[in-house]
Every structure is written in structure tokens, then in C-alpha cells.
C-alpha positions as CSV (number, residue, x, y, z in Angstrom):
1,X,10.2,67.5,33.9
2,X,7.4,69.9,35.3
3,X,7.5,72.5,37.4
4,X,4.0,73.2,38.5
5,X,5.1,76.5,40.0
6,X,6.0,78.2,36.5
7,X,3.8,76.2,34.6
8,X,6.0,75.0,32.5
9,X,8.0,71.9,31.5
10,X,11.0,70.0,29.9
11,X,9.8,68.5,26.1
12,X,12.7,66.3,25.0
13,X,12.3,65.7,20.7
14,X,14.1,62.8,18.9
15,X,13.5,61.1,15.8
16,X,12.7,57.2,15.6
17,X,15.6,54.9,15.8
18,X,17.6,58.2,17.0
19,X,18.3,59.3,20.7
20,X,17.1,62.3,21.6
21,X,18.1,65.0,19.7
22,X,17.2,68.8,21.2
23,X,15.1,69.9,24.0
24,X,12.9,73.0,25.1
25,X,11.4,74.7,27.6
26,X,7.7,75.8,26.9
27,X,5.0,76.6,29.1
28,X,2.1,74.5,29.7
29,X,-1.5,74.6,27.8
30,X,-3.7,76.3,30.5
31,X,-7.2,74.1,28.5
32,X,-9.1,72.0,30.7
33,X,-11.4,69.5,29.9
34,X,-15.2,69.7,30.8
35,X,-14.5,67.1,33.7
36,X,-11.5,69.4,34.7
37,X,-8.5,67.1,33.6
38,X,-5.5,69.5,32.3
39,X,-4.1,69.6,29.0
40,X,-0.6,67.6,29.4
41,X,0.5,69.3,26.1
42,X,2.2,72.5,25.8
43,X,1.0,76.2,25.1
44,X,0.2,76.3,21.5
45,X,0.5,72.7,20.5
46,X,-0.5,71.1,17.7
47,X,-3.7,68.2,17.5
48,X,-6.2,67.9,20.1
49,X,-5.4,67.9,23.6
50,X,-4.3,65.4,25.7
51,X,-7.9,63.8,26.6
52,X,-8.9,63.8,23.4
53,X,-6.0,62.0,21.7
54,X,-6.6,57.9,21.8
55,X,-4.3,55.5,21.3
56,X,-5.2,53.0,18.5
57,X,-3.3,49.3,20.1
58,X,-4.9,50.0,23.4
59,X,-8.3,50.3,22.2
60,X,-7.3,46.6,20.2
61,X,-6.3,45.0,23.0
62,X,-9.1,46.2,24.7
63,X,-11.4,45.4,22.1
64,X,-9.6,41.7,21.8
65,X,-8.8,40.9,25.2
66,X,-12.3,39.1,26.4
67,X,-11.9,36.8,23.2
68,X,-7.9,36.2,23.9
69,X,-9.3,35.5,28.0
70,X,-11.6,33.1,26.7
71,X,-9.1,31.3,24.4
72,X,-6.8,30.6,27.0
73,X,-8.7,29.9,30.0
74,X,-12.4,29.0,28.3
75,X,-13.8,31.6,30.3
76,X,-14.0,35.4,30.4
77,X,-12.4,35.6,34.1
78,X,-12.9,39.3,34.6
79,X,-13.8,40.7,31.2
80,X,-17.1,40.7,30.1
81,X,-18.0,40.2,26.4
């Protein structure tokens, strides 16, 4: 939950296999990227910020999905190799 008045929000933390555990309220990082997109993190949070973090099995299926396209309809359809 955010509340864009306050500038803060509801970070629920839970382990794997485990429901969630504890929550906090903390207030929002103010950073902004050079393009202007916020920070979805909160103050003082560890890493990089939100724009800069990437998530590995995206980028594979992004990577992949032109050859996977190809395989199953033997042509690229909308991807471009």
C-alpha cells in the first residue's frame, strides 16, 4: 500500500516457502532517475534503485523468444532476430 500524500508505504517481509511474516511502515526513497522515473524502494534501502535492478528470466525469455517464435510457427511473427 502507498500513500502518495505521506510518501510512504506498507513493505510486507516473509521468507521463501513461509507467509508473510512482519510488516513496516517506511517512507519512500525521494531518488529519481535521469529520465524522472521514482525510486519504488524505500528511504535508505539497500542495492540499487528500482530502474537499475534487472531481472535475469526476463531478459532470457527475451533473449530466447524470437528462436522459441520461429520454432513453433517457422517464422519470427512479431519478433525480430
Amino acid at each position: 500500500m502507498d500513500d502518495s500524500e505521506t510518501g510512504t508505504a506498507v513493505w510486507v517481509f516473509w521468507t521463501e516457502d513461509e507467509a508473510p511474516t512482519s510488516f513496516a511502515v517506511f517512507p519512500d526513497c525521494p531518488v529519481t532517475s535521469d529520465g524522472d522515473e521514482g525510486c519504488c524502494h524505500y528511504l535508505a534501502h539497500p542495492g540499487g534503485h528500482s530502474w537499475e535492478l534487472t531481472d535475469p528470466e526476463h531478459d532470457l525469455w527475451q533473449a530466447i523468444a524470437p528462436t522459441l517464435h520461429f520454432l513453433t510457427y517457422g517464422d519470427y511473427g512479431p519478433f525480430k532476430p
